[in-house]
Each structure stands twice: as structure tokens, then as C-alpha cells.
C-alpha positions in Angstrom: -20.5 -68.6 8.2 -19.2 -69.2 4.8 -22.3 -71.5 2.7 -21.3 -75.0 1.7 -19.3 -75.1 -2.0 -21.5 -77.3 -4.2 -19.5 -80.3 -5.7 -18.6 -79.1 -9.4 -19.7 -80.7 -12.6 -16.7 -83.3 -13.2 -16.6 -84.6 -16.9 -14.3 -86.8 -18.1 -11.3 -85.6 -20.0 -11.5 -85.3 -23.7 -9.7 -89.0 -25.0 -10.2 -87.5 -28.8 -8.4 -84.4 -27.9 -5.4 -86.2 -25.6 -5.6 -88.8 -28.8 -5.2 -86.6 -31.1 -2.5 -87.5 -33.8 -0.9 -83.8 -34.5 -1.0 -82.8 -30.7 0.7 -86.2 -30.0 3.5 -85.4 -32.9 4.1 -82.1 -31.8 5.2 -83.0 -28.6 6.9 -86.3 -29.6 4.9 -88.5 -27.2 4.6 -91.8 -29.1 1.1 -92.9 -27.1 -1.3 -91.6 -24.5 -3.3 -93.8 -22.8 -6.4 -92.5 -20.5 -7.6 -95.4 -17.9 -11.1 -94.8 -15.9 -10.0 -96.1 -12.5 -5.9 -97.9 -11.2 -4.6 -98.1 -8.0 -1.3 -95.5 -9.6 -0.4 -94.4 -12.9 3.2 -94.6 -11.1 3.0 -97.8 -10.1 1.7 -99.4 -13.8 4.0 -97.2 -15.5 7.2 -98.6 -13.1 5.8 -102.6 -13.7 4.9 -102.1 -17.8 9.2 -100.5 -17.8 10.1 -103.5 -15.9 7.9 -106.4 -17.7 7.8 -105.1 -21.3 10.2 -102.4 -21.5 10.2 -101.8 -25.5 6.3 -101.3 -25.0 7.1 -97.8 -23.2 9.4 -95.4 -25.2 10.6 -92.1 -23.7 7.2 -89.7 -23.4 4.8 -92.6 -23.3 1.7 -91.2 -21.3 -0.5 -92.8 -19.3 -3.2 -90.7 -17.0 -6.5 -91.7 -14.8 -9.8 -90.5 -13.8 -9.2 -91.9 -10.6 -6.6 -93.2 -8.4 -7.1 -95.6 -5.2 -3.5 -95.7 -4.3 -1.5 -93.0 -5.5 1.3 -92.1 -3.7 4.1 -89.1 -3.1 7.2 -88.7 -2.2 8.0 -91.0 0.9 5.4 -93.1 0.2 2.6 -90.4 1.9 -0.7 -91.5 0.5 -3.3 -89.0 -0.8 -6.5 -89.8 -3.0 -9.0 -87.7 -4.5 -12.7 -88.2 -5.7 -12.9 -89.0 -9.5 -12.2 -86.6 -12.4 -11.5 -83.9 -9.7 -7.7 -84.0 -10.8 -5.1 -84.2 -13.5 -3.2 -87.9 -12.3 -0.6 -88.7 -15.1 2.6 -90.4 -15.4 5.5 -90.0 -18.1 8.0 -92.9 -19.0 11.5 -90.6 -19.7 14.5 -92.6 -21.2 16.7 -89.5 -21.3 19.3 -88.8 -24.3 20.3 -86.0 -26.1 20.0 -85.7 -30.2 22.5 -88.1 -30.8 20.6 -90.9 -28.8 23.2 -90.3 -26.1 22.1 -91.0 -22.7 22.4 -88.3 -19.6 24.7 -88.6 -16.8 21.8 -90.0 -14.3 22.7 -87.2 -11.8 20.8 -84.7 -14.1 18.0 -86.8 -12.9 17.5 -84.8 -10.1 16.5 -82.0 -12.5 13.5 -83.6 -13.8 10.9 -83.1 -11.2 11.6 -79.3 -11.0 11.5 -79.4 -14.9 8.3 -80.8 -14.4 7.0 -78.5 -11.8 8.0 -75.6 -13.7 6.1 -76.9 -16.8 3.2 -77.1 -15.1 3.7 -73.5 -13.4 3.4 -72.9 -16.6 0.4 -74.2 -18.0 -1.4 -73.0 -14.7 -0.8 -69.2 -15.7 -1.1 -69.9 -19.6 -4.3 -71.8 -19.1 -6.3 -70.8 -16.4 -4.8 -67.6 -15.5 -3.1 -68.9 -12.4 0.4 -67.5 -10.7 1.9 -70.3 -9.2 5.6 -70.6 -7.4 7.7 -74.0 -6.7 8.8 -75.4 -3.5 11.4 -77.5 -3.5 12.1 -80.1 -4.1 8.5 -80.9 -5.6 5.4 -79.2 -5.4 4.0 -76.3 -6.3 1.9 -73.6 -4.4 -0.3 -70.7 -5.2 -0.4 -68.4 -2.3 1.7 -71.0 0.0 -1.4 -73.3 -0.5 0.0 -76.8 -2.0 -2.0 -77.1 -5.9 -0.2 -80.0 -6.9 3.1 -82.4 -6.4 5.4 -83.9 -8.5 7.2 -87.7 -8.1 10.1 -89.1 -9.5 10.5 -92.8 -9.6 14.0 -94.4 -11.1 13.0 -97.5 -13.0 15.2 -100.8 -13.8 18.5 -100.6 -14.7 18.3 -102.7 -18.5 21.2 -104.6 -20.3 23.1 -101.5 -21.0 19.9 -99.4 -21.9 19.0 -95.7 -20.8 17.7 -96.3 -17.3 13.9 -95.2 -17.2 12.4 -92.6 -14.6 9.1 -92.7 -14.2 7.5 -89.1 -13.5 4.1 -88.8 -12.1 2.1 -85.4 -11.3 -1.2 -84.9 -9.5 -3.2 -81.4 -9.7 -5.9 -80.7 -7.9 -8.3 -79.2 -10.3 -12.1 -79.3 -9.0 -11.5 -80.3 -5.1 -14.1 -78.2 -3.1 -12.6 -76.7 0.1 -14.4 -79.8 2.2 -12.5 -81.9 -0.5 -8.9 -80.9 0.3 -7.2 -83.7 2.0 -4.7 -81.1 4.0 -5.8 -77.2 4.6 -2.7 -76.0 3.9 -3.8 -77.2 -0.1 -5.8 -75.6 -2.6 -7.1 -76.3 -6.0 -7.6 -74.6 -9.8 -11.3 -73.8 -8.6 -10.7 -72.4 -5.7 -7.9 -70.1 -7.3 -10.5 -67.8 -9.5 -9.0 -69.6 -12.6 -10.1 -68.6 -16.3 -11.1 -72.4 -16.9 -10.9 -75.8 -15.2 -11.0 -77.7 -17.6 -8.7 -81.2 -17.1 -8.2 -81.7 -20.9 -6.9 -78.1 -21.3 -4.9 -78.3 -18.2 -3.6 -81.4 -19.0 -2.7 -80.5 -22.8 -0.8 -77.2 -21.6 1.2 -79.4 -19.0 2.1 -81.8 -21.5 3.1 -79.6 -24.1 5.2 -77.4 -21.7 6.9 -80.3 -20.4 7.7 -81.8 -23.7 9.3 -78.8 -24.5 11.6 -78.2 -22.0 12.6 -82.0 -21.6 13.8 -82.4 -25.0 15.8 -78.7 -24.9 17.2 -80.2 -21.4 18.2 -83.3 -23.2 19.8 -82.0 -26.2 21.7 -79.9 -23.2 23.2 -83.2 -22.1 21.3 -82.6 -18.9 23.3 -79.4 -18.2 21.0 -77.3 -15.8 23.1 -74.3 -16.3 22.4 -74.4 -20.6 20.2 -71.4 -21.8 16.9 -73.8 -22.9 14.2 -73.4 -25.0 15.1 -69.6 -26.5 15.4 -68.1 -23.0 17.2 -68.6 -19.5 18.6 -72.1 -18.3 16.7 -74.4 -16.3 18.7 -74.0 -13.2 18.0 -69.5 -13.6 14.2 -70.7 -14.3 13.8 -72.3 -11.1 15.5 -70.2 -8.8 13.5 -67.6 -10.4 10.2 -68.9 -8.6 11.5 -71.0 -6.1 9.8 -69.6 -3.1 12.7 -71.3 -1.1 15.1 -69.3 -1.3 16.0 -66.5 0.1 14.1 -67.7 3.7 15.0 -69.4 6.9 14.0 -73.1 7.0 14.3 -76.7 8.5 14.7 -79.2 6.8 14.2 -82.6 8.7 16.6 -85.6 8.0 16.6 -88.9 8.3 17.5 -89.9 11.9 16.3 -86.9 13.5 18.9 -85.4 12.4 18.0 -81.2 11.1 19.3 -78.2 9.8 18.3 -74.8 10.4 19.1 -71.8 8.0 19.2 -69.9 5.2 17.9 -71.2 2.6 20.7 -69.7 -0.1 20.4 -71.8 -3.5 20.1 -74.5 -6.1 23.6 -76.3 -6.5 24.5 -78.0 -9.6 22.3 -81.4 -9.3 19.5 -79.4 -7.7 20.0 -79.8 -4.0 19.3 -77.1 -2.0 21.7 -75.3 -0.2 21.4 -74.1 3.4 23.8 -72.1 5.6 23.8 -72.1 9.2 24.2 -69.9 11.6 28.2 -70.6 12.1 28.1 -69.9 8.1 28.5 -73.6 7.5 26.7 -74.6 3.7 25.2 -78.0 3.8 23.4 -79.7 0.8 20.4 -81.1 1.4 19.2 -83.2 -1.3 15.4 -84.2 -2.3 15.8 -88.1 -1.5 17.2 -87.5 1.7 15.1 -84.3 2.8 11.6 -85.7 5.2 10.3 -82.3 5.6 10.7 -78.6 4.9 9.3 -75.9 5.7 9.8 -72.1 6.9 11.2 -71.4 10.2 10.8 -68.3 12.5 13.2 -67.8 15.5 11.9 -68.3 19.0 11.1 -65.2 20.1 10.4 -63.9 17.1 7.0 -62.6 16.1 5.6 -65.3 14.6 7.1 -67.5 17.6 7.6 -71.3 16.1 4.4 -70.8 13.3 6.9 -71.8 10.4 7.0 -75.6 11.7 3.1 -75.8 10.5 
């Protein structure tokens, strides 16, 4: 029987390094604010865009030690204990060089751009392979590390409508910490460091840099980004989607089994069934999915876990 995983030493993050004023400029994030405890950096971030809106200009940051009421997508609620995980929001008001504002169906894009970002700063920083399943989270070997949440704000007078982005990593959860055991966390992945500040820099950085390459693209997914591939090639890339049989649950009851065959244009995924019929399933609409296996088949009906 395995011994009991001692609860990790849990600093807090590093406010002088998240504050500091050439990090900040380098990425173009006009403030970052750390808070020790809030119900969801989602929430705040979605009120201060709606109350004060010039208070919150696109890249504003705001992160907590802890939250008591985060929440994913379809409202699923999941806490963790303090300092145990990277919780930060982003206020985007996206336009291109010109102060132009994207077609609000490249929104769709944004939490993959997000979720590649961090894929990124999880191999960079601690030495951590990750892959993306769509529409928002991302997985090291099939275990859920962290998920992504895209909230549209209010439409202004005429202004760029706002999307608040919120992510949530699970850095030092113990294996008795893991609110589902199909997740996992940066500790429990061998990483070279867990370290939130580090983790959290990386992220940032990342992100900032393929947001503003995506937004000088006018929100064209299919745009080389960055000095390498587009955005919609980068994800496909590690979408551990594709390529498989699924089910994706809909509203209603309603479901559709198939292959899981690619990323259209706006980032819905694409299924085809087995009449050869493509349907688009897109992330607002999708409740669950996961792999499926044939009846029959080995593996019987395993893939619904």
C-alpha cells in the first residue's frame, strides 16, 4: 500500500516578481493584482468590466491564493486548498494594431489560445508534456492538470466587448487532494519545479504573446503567428481529440457519436458519424466529451468514464 503524500510546503507567490515593472512591460499587461482569498477571480473580473469598465484595460491581471467559489465551464464548481494552484483571470478587449476590434466569433479561439499557452509554460518551466482537450482543458497522460474558462462580458456603448479569461492549475494538490481521479497536478507529474510564481510568469508571458500575434491577425486562426505555424495548425497539433471516436453529449439529451475529424474555422469540433454525416459541435453547446469504444469492443463502454 502506497504511504500517505505529505502536504507540500505552499508559499505564497512572489508579488515583487508578478509586480515587477519590466516583466509587466514586456508583456503589455497594464496591472497585476494578487488577492489572498475571493470567492472567483472570474466573477470580480466580470463585475469591475461591468461597474468601472475604464479601470480594466485589455491584459489587466488579477490572480488568488485562494478561491471559495470558482467555477468552470457550466457552472461545475471545484475548489482547492490555498496556494496549491495558479487561479488567475485576464480582462481581453481584443483589437488588432490599428485599435480595430475582432469579429467576436474569433472569440471562440481564445480559450485554446490560452490552453496552448500554458501547454507551453508546463514543458518550458517544469519540464512537463502536456496535450489539449477540447474545448478547454489540458491533460498530461489523460489526467486533467488544469482548465480554462471564457466568460463574454458587457456589451459597452459601441466599445470592444470584454471576455474575461480565467485558468486554474493544479500545481501542489497531493493525490488525496484531487477533487476527481481522473486529475493530476505539477507535483505529481515529476516536474523540474513547482514553483506558482514561475509557473505563473511562463503562462503569462506565453499568453501575451500569442494573443497580441492573434490580434494583429484580425483573429484569423489560419494566420502563421508568432514566427511559426497558425493557431488553428498549433492546436490540432496537440489536440488529443482528434483523430478518435467520441460522444459528445448535448443539450436535451440529444448525442453524437464519431470521429472526431477536426477544428473548423471558429474552433468547433467536427465529428462524423457513422452514415458519414459531419456535424459541428461547438464548446457552448457541448455538456460532455469524452472517448468512446464500440460495444463489443475490447474496452466494452470504458470510454464513457
Amino acid at each position: 500500500m502506497q504511504a500517505a503524500q505529505e502536504t507540500p510546503d505552499r508559499p505564497p507567490l512572489d508579488q515583487g516578481a508578478l509586480s515587477d515593472a519590466a516583466f509587466l512591460s514586456a508583456n503589455g499587461i497594464p496591472q497585476l493584482t494578487v488577492v489572498e482569498s475571493t470567492g472567483s477571480t472570474n466573477a470580480d473580473l466580470l463585475r469591475g468590466v461591468s461597474v468601472d469598465p475604464g479601470a480594466w484595460p485589455d491584459l489587466s491581471v488579477l490572480t488568488a491564493e485562494y478561491q471559495s467559489a470558482a467555477r468552470g465551464r457550466l457552472d461545475r464548481h471545484w475548489e482547492a486548498p490555498a496556494r496549491s494552484s495558479v487561479s488567475v483571470s485576464i480582462v481581453l478587449r481584443p483589437v488588432n494594431a490599428e485599435g480595430r476590434p475582432l469579429p467576436t466569433q474569433s472569440y471562440s479561439w481564445l480559450s485554446l489560445l490560452a490552453a496552448l499557452a500554458l501547454r507551453e509554460a508546463l514543458l518550458e518551466t517544469a519540464g512537463i508534456p502536456a496535450e489539449l482537450k477540447w474545448p478547454n482543458d489540458v491533460l498530461v497522460r489523460g489526467q486533467k492538470i488544469a482548465g480554462i474558462l471564457a466568460q463574454l462580458g458587457p456589451m459597452g456603448d459601441g466599445a470592444v466587448p470584454p471576455v474575461v479569461l480565467g485558468t486554474g492549475l493544479n500545481v501542489s494538490l497531493t493525490e488525496a487532494e484531487l477533487p476527481v481521479p481522473t486529475a493530476t497536478s505539477v507535483l505529481l507529474e515529476h516536474p523540474t519545479t513547482v514553483d506558482r510564481t514561475a509557473l505563473l510568469k511562463s503562462y503569462l508571458s506565453r499568453f501575451a504573446t500569442l494573443y497580441r500575434s492573434f490580434c494583429n491577425a484580425d483573429g484569423d486562426p489560419a494566420a502563421g503567428m508568432a514566427g511559426g505555424p497558425s493557431l488553428h495548425k498549433r492546436v490540432e497539433h496537440v489536440l488529443t481529440t482528434l483523430g478518435k471516436q467520441v460522444r459528445a453529449q448535448l443539450p436535451g439529451d440529444h448525442e453524437i457519436i464519431g470521429h472526431a475529424n477536426r477544428l473548423d474555422d471558429y474552433g468547433s469540433l467536427l465529428v462524423v458519424d457513422a452514415a458519414g454525416h459531419e456535424h459541428v459541435v461547438t464548446a457552448g453547446d457541448v455538456v460532455h466529451l469524452r472517448p468512446w469504444t464500440p460495444p463489443g469492443e475490447a474496452g466494452g463502454e470504458s470510454g464513457y468514464a
